[in-house]
C-alpha positions as a Markdown table, in Angstrom:
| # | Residue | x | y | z |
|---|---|---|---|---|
| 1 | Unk | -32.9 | 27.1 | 12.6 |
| 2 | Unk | -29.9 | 26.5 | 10.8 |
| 3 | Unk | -27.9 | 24.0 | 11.9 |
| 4 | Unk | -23.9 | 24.6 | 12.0 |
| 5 | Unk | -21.0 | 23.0 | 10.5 |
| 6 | Unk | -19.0 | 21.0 | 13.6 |
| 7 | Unk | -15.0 | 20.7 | 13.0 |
| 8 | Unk | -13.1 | 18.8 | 15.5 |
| 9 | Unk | -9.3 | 19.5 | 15.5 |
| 10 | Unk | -6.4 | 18.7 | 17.9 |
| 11 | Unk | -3.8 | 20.9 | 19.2 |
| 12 | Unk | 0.2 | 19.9 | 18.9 |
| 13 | Unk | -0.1 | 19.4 | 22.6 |
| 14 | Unk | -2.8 | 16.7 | 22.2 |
| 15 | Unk | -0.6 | 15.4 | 19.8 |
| 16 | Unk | 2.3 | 15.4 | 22.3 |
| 17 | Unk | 0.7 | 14.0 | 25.1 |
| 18 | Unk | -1.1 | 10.8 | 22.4 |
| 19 | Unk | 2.7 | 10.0 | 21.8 |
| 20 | Unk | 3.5 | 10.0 | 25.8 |
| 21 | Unk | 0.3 | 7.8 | 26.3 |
| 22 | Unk | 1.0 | 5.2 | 23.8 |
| 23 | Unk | 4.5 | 5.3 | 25.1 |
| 24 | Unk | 3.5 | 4.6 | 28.5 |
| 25 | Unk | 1.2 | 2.1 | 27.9 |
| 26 | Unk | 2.4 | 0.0 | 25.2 |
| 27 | Unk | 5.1 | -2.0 | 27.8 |
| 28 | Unk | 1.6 | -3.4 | 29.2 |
| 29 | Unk | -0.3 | -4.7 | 26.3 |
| 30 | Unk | 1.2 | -4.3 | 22.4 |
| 31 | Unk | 1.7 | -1.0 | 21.1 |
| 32 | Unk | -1.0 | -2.5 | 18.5 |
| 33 | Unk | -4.0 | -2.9 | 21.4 |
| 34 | Unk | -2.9 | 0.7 | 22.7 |
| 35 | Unk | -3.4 | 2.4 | 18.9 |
| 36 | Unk | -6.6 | 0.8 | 18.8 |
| 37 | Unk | -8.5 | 1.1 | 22.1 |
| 38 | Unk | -7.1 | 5.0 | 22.2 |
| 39 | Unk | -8.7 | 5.1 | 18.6 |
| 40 | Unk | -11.7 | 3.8 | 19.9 |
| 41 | Unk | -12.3 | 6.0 | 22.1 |
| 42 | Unk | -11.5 | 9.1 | 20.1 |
| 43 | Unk | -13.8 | 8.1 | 18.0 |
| 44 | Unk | -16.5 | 8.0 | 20.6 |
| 45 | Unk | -15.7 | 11.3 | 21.7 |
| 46 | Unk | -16.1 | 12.6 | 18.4 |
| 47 | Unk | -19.1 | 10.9 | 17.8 |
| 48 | Unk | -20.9 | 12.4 | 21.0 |
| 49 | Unk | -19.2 | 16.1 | 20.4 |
| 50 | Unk | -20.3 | 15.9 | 16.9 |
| 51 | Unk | -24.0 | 15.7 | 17.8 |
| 52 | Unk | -23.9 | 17.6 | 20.8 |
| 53 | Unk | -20.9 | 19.8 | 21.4 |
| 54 | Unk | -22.0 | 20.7 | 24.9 |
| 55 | Unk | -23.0 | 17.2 | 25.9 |
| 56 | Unk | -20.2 | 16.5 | 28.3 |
| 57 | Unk | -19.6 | 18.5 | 31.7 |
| 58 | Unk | -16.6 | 21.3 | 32.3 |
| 59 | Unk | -13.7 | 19.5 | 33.8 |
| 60 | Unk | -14.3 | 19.1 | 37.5 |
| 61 | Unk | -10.3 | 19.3 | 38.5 |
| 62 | Unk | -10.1 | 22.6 | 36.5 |
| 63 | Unk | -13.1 | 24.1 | 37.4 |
| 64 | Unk | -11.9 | 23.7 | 41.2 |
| 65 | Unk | -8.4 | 26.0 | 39.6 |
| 66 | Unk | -10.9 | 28.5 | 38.8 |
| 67 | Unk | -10.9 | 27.4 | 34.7 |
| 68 | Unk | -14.5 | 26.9 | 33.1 |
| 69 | Unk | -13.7 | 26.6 | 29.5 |
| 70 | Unk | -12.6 | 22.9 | 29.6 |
| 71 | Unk | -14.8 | 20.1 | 29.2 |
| 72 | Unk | -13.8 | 16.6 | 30.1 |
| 73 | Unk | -14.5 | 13.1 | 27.8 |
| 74 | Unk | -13.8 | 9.9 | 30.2 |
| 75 | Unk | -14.0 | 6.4 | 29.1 |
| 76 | Unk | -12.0 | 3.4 | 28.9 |
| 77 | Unk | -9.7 | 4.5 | 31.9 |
| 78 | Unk | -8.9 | 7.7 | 29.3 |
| 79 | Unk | -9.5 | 11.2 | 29.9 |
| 80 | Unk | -9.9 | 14.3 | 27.0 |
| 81 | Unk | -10.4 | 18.3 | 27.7 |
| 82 | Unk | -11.6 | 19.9 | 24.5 |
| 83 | Unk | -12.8 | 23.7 | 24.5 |
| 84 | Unk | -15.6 | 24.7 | 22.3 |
| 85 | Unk | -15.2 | 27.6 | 20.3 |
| 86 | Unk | -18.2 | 28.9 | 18.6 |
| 87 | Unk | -18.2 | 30.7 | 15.2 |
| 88 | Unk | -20.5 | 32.1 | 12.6 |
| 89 | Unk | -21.4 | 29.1 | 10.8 |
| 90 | Unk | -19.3 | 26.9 | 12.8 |
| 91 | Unk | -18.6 | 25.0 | 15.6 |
| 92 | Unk | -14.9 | 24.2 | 16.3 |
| 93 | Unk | -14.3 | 21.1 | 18.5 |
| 94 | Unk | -10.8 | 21.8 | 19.8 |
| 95 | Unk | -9.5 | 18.4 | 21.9 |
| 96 | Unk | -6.1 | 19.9 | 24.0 |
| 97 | Unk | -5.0 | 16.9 | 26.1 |
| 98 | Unk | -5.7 | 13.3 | 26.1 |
| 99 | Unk | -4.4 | 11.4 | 29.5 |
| 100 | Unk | -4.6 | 8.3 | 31.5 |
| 101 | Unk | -7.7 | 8.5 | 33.8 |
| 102 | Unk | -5.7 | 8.5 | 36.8 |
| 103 | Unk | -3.0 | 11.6 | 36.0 |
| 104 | Unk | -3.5 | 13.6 | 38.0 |
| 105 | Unk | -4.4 | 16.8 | 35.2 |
| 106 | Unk | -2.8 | 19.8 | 37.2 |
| 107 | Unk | 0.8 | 17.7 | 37.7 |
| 108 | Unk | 0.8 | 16.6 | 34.1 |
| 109 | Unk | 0.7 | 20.0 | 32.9 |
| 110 | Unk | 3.1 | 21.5 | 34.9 |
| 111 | Unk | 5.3 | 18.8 | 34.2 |
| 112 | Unk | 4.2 | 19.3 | 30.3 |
| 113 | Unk | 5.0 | 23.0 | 30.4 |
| 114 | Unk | 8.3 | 22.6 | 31.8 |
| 115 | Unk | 9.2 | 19.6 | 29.4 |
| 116 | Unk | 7.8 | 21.0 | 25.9 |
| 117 | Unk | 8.3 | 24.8 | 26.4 |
């Protein structure tokens, strides 16, 4: 069995919502300590997803909206939905939001759709 090539990528609103985070946290701690415990745990995530793409569960509050293709990364009071999109010879790790532990997801994006489209 072959084994396939796995790219992880972020989306612009991934991107987006990074810059809200640190933004919002940095008045607690230094922007500094925000960078790096968010970089932590990115790298984490892509650690795991590297070696097991599938290894984390579908997203609990999405699932309950009827949406299955989200999986959920939680750690260090942060949260991450990536989708998985399988290809030929690769696996494409797509990460789509990155948010506080306690946002509540389904008011953050509403509030995200009506502020970045």
């Amino acid at each position: 069995m072959k084994n396939n090539e796995v790219r992880i990528e972020y989306t612009e609103t991934f991107y987006n919502l990074l810059n809200d985070l640190i933004a919002h946290l940095s008045p607690y701690s230094s922007e500094e300590q925000v960078i790096i415990r968010i970089e932590n745990f990115i790298e984490r995530f892509e650690n795991l997803v590297s070696f097991n793409s599938a290894a984390l569960p579908i997203s609990q509050p999405l699932l309950e909206l009827g949406v299955r293709t989200f999986r959920e990364f939680t750690a260090d009071n942060f949260r991450l939905l990536y989708r998985i999109k399988e290809e030929e010879n690769t696996i494409r790790i797509i990460g789509d939001v990155i948010i506080s532990q306690k946002q509540d997801i389904q008011q953050l994006l509403i509030n995200y759709c009506l502020l970045h489209k």
